[in-house]
N, C-alpha and C positions, 0 to 999 in steps of 0.2 A: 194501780200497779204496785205490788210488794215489792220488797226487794229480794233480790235474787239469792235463795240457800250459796251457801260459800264466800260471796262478799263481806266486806270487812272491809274496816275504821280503821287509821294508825289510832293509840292507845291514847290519844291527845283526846278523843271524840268519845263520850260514850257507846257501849255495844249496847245490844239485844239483851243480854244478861241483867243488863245494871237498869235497862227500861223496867224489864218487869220488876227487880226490887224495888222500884220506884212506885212504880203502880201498888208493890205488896204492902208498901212501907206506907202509903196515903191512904190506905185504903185500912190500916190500925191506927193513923189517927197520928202519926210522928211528922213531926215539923221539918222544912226543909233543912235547916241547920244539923239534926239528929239523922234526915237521910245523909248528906253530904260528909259527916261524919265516918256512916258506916261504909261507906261507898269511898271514902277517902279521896271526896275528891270538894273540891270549892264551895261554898252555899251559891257562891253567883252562876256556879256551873248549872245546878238542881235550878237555880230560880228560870236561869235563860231556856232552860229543856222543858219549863211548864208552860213559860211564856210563850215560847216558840211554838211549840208541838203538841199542845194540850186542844181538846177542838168543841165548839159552841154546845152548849147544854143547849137539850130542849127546852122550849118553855112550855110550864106545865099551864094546864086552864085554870082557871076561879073555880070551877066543880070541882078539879083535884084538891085544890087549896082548901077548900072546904071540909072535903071527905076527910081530910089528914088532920083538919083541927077541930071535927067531930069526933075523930076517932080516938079524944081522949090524952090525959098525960098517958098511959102506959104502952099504946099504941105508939103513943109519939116516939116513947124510951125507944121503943123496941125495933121501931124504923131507925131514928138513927146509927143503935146500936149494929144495925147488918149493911151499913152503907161506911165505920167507920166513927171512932170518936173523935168528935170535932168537925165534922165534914156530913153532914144531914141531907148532901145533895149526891153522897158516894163518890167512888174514889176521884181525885183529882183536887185542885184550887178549887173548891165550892164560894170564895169569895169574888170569885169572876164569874159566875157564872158561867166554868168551865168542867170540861173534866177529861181526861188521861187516859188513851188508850195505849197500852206499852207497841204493841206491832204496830197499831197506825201511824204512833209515834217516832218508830225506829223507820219506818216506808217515809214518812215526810223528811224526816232529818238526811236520808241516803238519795232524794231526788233532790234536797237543797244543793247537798255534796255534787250532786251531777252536772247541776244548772247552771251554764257559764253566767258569770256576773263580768256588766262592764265597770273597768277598772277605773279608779279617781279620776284617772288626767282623760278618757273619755266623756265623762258627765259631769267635768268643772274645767271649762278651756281656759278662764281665765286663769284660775290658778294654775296649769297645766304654761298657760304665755307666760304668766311669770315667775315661775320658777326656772324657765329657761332664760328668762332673761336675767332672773339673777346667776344663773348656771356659765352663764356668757362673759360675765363679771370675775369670775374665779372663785367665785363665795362656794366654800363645803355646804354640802349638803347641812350639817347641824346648821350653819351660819344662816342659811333659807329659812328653817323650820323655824328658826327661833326669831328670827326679822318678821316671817310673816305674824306671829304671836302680835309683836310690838308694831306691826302696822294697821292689823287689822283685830283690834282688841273687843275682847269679849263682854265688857261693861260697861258699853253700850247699848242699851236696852232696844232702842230704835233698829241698831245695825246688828246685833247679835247673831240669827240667823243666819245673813249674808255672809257677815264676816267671821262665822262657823266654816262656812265654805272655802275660805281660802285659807285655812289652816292644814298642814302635812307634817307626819312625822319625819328625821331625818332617813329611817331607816327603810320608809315608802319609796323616797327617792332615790336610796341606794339599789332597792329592789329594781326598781323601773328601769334604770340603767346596765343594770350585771345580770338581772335574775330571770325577768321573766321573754320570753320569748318573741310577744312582741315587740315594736319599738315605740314604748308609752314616751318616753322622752326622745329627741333627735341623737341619736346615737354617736352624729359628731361631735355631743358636745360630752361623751367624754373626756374629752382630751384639754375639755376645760377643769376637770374636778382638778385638785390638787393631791398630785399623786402622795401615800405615802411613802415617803422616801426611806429609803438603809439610814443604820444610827451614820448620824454624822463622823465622817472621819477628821481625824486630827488633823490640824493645818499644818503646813509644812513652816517648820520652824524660819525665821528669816535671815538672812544673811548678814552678817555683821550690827548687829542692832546696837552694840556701842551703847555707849551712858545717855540718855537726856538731863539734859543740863537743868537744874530748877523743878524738878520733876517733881511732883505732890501726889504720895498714895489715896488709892483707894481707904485705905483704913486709916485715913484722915478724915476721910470725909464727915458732913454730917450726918448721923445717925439716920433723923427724919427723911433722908435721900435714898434710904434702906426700901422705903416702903412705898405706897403710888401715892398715899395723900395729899402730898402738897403740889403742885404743877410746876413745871418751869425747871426739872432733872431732867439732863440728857445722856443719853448715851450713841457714842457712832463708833466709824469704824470704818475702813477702803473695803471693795470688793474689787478684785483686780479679775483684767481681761488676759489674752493668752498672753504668754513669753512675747511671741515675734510682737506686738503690740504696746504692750508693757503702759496696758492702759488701765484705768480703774474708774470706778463711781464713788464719790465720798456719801456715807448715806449716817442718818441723825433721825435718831426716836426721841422722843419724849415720852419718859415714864406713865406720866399719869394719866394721858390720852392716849397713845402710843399714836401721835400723829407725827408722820413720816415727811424728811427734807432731804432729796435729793444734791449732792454736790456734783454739777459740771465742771469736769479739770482738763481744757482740749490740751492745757500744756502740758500735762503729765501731774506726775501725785509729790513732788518734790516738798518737801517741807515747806517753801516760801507760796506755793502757789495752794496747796492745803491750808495753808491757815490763812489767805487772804480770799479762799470759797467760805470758810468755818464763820470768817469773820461779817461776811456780809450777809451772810445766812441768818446767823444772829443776833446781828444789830438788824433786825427787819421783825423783830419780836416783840411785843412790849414787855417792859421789864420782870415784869412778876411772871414769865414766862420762859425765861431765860437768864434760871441764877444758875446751875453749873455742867457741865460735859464731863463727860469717865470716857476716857478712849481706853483701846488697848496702847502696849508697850511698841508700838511703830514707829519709825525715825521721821516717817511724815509727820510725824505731832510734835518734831525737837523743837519750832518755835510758837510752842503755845503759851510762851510767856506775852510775847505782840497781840495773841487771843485775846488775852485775858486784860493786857493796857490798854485794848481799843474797844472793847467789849464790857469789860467788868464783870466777866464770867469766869471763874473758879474752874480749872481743868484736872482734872483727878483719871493717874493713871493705873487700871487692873493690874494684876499681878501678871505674871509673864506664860503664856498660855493656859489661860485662864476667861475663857467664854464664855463659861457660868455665872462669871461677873456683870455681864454684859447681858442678861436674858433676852430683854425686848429690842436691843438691835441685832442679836444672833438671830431669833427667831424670823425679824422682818429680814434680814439678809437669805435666811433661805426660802422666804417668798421670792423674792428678788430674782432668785436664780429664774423661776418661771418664765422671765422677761429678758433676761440677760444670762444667757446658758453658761457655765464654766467652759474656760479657752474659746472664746468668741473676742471680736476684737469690738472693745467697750465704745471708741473712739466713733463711731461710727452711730452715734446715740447722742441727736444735738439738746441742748437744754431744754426745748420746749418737750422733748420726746420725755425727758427723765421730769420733766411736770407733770404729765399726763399720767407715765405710771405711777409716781406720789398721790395725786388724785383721783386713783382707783383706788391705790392701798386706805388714803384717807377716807374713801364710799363704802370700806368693806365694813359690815358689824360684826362687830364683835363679842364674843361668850361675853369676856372680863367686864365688859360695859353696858352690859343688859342688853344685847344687841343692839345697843346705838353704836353710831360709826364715831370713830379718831374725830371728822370734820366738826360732828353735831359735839361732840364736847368739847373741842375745844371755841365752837362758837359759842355754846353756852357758858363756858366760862369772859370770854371777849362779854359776854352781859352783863355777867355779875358785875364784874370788872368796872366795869362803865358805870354800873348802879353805886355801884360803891364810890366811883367817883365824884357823881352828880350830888352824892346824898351831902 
């Protein structure tokens, strides 16, 4: 069956036109690189259209082989030369033992086009189960594609195939979810993705924030705190619940891992009861873990001097609406929202609850970390640590 006069390729596809130059252009003896050129379109394009759509040479008998190498060098010349220089087998790849029909070629490519093909998450469930189960988890899509690299790695010679199989690009599982029509993933679960949100709007400036007493800038700090390399830099910050409520979550990143600590305050966010969460929080750390904190400018932090005498952690405070300062708990704070909606009453969130979600956020991988998760480095460093101890 040809295909039908009138149909037609989006311009992505080769047409009927560009088959026969293809066929014109092998059949003088021009390279795929020279046809792709004149056709302006990829060498991988030309290669995948020979591969694909080129179809079996006959095979010739020992009598013909014979006749052909009886028949002389000039004979020889002069066969080559009407099938094509370079090509002694006529038009087409003569190193496959193929060859190129432009219309047969342009009928197989428009019945590929035709022919539903089942889609990844039909003929790989496993990867299809676990990508909803990292789906379930709140991990973006990249966050998936790139975990799956790093769980199921290619350079292993034994597992290679297999673990070919559970590889996806992020932009498959965007597709599966938005685009195509059936429902290749469970369609509840997008309400797991992590919405893009509107630019973040400015916070509402605070009410009387008054001087802190003893107060140590940011731009004291040291330099090497600028950057993730050395571990044991924190930064936090409150996320408050509604007005009638007047409740909050104290929440703490660490730079270098960005693994996340949860502050339960049932008695409210009062400066006395903020820094005796801050404080137990990080004396629960080993020391090379917990040399200093950058808050923002909040009245909750006016006894961070008690932090810092019961602690030995260094409290360094941002500049005064200034978020930017703050990257990796601003960013973890608008995860946060996920779990704890803006004007919800926070109080109602017991300690074990605000572990569980630090324990997700701590499972989740990450781009910055080669998709290993916050947990795995900072266990990994809990090794070195140790190593370094013992030695």
């Amino acid at each position: 069956m040809y295909r039908p006069a009138g149909t037609s390729f989006s311009d992505r596809y080769l047409d009927r036109d560009e088959r026969y130059e293809i066929a014109r252009m092998l059949e003088a003896g021009s390279s795929q690189a020279t046809i792709a050129r004149a056709l302006g379109r990829s060498p991988s394009t030309i290669s995948r259209e020979l591969r694909r759509n080129s179809l079996p040479r006959p095979a010739r008998s020992a009598g013909s082989a014979g006749s052909a190498g009886s028949a002389g060098s000039a004979g020889s010349a002069g066969s080559a030369g009407s099938a094509g220089s370079g090509h002694p087998d006529g038009p087409g790849p003569s190193r496959t033992g193929q060859r190129y029909e432009p219309e047969r070629a342009d009928t197989l490519a428009w019945q590929r086009q035709r022919r539903p093909r089942a889609s990844v998450w039909q003929t790989r469930p496993h990867l299809r189960a676990r990508v909803q189960q990292m789906l379930d988890k709140r991990l973006s899509p990249e966050q998936i594609a790139g975990r799956l690299r790093l769980e199921f790695p290619l350079d292993d010679p034994g597992r290679q195939a297999d673990n070919q199989l559970m590889h996806v690009s992020h932009e498959t599982i965007y597709r599966a979810l938005y685009v195509h029509p059936r429902g290749e993933l469970t369609r509840a679960l997008k309400g797991r993705l992590r919405s893009g949100r509107s630019q973040r709007k400015p916070r509402n400036r605070r009410e009387s924030r008054g001087t802190i007493p003893g107060m140590v800038s940011i731009h004291e700090r040291p330099e090497d705190v600028a950057g993730r390399l050395v571990p044991g830099h924190h930064e936090g910050d409150l996320i408050k619940g509604s007005t009638a409520s007047n409740s909050a979550i104290g929440t703490i990143v660490e730079r270098h891992s960005g693994y996340v600590s949860l502050l339960h305050l049932p008695d409210g966010w009062h400066a006395e009861h903020v820094a005796a969460a801050v404080t137990t929080q990080m004396s629960a750390y080993p020391t090379w873990f917990a040399r200093t904190l950058t808050w923002d400018r909040g009245k909750e932090m006016s006894q961070h001097q008690k932090i810092t005498q019961n602690t030995g952690i260094q409290v360094y405070f941002a500049d005064p609406y200034s978020p930017q300062q703050r990257p990796s708990n601003e960013n973890t704070n608008g995860l946060l929202r996920e779990y704890f909606p803006k004007g919800s009453d926070l109080s109602i969130h017991d300690a074990a609850h605000l572990q569980a979600v630090a324990d997700e956020l701590n499972d989740r991988p990450r781009k910055r970390l080669g998709f290993l998760t916050p947990a795995e480095v900072f266990a990994s460093l809990q090794a070195q640590a140790s190593v370094a101890t013992t030695a």
